[in-house]
C-alpha positions in Angstrom: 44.9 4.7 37.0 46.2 8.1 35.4 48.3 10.6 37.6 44.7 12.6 38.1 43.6 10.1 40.6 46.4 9.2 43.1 46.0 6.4 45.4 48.3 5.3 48.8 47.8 2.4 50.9 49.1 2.4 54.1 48.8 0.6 57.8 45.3 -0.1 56.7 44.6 3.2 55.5 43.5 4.0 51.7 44.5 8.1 50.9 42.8 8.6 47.2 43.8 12.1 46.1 42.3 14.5 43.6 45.3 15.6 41.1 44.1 18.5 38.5 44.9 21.4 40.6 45.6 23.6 37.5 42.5 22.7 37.0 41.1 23.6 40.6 40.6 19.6 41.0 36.9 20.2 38.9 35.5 17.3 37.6 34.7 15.2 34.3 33.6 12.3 33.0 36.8 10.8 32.7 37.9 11.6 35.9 34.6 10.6 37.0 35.4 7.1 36.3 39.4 7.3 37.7 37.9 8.4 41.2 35.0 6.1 41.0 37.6 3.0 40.4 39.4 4.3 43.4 36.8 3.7 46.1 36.7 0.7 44.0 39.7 -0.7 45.1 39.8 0.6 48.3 36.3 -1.5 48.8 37.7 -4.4 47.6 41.1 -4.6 49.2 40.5 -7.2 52.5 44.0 -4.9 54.2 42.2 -1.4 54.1 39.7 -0.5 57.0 39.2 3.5 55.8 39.7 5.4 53.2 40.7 9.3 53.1 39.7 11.5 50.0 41.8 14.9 50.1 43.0 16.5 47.1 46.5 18.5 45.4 46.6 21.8 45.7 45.4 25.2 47.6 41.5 23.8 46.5 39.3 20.6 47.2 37.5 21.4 44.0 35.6 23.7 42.3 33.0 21.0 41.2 32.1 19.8 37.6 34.7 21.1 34.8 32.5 23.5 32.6 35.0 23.6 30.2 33.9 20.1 29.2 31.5 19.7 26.1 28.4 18.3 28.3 26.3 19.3 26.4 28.2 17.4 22.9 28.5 14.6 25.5 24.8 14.1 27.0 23.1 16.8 24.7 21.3 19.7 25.9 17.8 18.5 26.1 15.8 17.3 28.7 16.4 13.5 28.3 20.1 14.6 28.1 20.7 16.6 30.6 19.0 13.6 32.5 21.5 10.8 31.7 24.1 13.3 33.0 23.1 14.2 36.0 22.5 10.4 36.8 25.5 9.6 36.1 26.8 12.4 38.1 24.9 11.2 40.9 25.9 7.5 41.0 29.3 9.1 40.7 28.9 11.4 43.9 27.3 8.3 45.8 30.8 6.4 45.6 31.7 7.5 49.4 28.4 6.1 50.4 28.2 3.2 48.5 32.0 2.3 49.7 31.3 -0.6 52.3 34.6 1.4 54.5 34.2 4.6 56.3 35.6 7.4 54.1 37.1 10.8 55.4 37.1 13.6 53.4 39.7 16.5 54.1 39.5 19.6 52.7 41.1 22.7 52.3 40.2 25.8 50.3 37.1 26.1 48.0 34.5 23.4 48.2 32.5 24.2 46.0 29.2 22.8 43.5 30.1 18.8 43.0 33.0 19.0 44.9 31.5 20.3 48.2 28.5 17.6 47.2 31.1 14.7 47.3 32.6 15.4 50.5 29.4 15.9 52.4 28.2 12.3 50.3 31.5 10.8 52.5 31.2 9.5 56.1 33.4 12.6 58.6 34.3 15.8 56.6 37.5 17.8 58.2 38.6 21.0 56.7 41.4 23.4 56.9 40.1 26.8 58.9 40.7 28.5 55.1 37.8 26.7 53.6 34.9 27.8 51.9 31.8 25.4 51.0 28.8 26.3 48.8 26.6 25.1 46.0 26.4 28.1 43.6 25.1 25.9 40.7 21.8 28.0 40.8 23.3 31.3 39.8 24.3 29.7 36.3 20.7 28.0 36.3 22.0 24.1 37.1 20.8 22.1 39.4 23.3 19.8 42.0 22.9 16.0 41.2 22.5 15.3 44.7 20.9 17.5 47.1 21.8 15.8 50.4 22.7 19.4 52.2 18.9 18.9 53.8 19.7 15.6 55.2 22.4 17.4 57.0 21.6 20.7 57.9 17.7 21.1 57.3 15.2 22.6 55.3 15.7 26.1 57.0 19.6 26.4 56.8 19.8 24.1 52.9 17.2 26.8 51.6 19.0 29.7 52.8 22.2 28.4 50.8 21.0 26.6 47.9 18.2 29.0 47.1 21.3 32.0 46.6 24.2 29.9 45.8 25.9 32.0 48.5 29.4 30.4 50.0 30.2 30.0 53.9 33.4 29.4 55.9 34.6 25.9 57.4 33.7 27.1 60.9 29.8 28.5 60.0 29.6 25.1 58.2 31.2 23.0 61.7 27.9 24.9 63.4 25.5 24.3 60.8 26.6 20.1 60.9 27.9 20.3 57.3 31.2 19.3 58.6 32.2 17.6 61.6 35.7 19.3 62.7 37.7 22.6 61.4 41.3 22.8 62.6 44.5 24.7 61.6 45.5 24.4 58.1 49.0 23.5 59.1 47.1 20.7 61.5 44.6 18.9 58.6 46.7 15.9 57.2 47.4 15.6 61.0 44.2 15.3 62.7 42.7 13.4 59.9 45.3 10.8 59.8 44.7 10.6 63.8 41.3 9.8 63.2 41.8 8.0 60.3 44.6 5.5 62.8 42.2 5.3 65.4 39.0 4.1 63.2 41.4 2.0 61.7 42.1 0.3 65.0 38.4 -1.0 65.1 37.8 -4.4 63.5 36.8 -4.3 59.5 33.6 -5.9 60.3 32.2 -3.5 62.8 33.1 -0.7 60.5 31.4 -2.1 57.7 28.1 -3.1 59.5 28.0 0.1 61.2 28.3 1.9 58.3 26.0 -0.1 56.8 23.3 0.3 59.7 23.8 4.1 59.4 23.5 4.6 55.7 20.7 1.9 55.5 18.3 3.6 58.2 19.0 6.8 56.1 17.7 5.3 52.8 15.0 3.6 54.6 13.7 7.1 55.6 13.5 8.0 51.7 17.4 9.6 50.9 18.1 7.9 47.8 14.4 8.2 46.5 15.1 11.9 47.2 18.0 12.1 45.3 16.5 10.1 42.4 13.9 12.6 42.3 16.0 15.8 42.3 18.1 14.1 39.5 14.3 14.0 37.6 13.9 17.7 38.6 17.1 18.8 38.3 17.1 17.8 34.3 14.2 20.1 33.8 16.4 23.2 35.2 19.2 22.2 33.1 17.7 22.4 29.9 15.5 25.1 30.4 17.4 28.1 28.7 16.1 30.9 31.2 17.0 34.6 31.0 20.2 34.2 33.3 21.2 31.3 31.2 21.3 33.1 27.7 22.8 36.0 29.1 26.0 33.8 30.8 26.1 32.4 28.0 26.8 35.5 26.0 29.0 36.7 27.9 30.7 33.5 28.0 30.9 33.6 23.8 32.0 36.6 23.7 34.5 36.6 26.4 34.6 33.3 27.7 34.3 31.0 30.8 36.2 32.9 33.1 34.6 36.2 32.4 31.4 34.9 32.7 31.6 33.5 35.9 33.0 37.0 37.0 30.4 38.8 35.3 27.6 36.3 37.3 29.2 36.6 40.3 29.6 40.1 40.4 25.7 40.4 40.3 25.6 39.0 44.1 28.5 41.0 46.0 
């Protein structure tokens, strides 16, 4: 495992931490495949009951790394753009898939894949400074896995993915995005108390209750739903609309960072 994916086990408890906070702990293929092997072990290890995700840094993540050549990678077409976002969705479905509860806590931005992936896990606690949101449809991309919905509902999902606009940790507590917000000094805290206490609960009623839970949610249509935004969702990311051509000018000419300034600027 490289020093991207970090990975402590202790008194039953599996802490898997996100390491490329220079890089605002975004996401690539690579990476992908270090945190996916994570859960991995976690799963299989018979002494670990639950497993934390956190990450290094002031940030959770910033989602997928767009300074990664996706597009040399998948290519940009439709079929393309396709294999990648499949992949990115069996990646965001390790939490769920893991047979072990797994806690995400999170501090700072959430934000795209990142804020996907810790909704995907089983409790999400954040830090009071943190800010969730899913602003993939300003740049004309689509999220691999919509599961905001099966959270919040239609009414409150629309609002936020139909803007890309960003909340706090406490608007996303009321909304059910999250479960708990505390003090940031107070995170590790509370989520290791939780983390001790589930921990305390035989593996095998974890696991079947898990099981039960995630199960009765697929059984009302979640993963179909999922597999048919990825289907969607390739269409919007390799159509070149007007907003994409003109990002991506910008981006050319001045790049990545500017770009995002210059496409963010447009909603203040």
């Amino acid at each position: 495992m490289s020093d991207e994916v970090l990975y402590e086990a202790r008194d039953k408890i599996a802490t898997i931490t996100i390491n490329r906070p220079s890089k605002f702990n975004s996401m690539n293929p690579p990476f992908m495949k270090e945190l996916s092997a994570a859960f991995r072990r976690a799963d299989q290890d018979g002494s670990i009951s639950v497993v934390i995700l956190t990450a290094a840094g002031d940030h959770f993540g910033a989602g997928y790394d767009l300074k990664f050549p996706w597009s040399e990678t998948y290519g940009r077409g439709p079929m393309g753009t396709r294999r990648m976002l499949k992949d990115c969705a069996e990646f965001e479905f390790g939490p769920w898939d893991c047979s072990k509860p797994v806690i995400a806590m999170v501090r700072g931005y959430c934000l795209a894949g990142s804020c996907e992936l810790a909704m995907m896990c089983c409790i999400t606690y954040a830090a009071k400074s943190a800010m969730f949101g899913e602003p993939e449809i300003r740049f004309s991309t689509s999220p691999p896995v919509v599961v905001m919905p099966w959270l919040v509902g239609l009414k409150r999902s629309r609002e936020l993915l139909y803007t890309g606009d960003m909340i706090g940790a406490e608007e996303a507590r009321q909304m059910g995005m999250i479960n708990k917000v505390f003090d940031d000094d107070k995170l590790e805290e509370e989520t290791l108390k939780y983390a001790r206490r589930a921990a305390a609960i035989s593996l095998e009623g974890l696991q079947t209750t898990k099981a039960s839970i995630n199960r009765g949610a697929e059984i009302a249509g979640f993963r179909s739903a999922v597999d048919y935004g990825v289907e969607v969702g390739a269409i919007l990311d390799a159509a070149e609309t007007e907003q994409y051509r003109q990002f991506e000018a910008v981006r050319a000419e001045k790049g990545l960072s500017a770009a995002i300034r210059w496409r963010e600027g447009q909603f203040e």
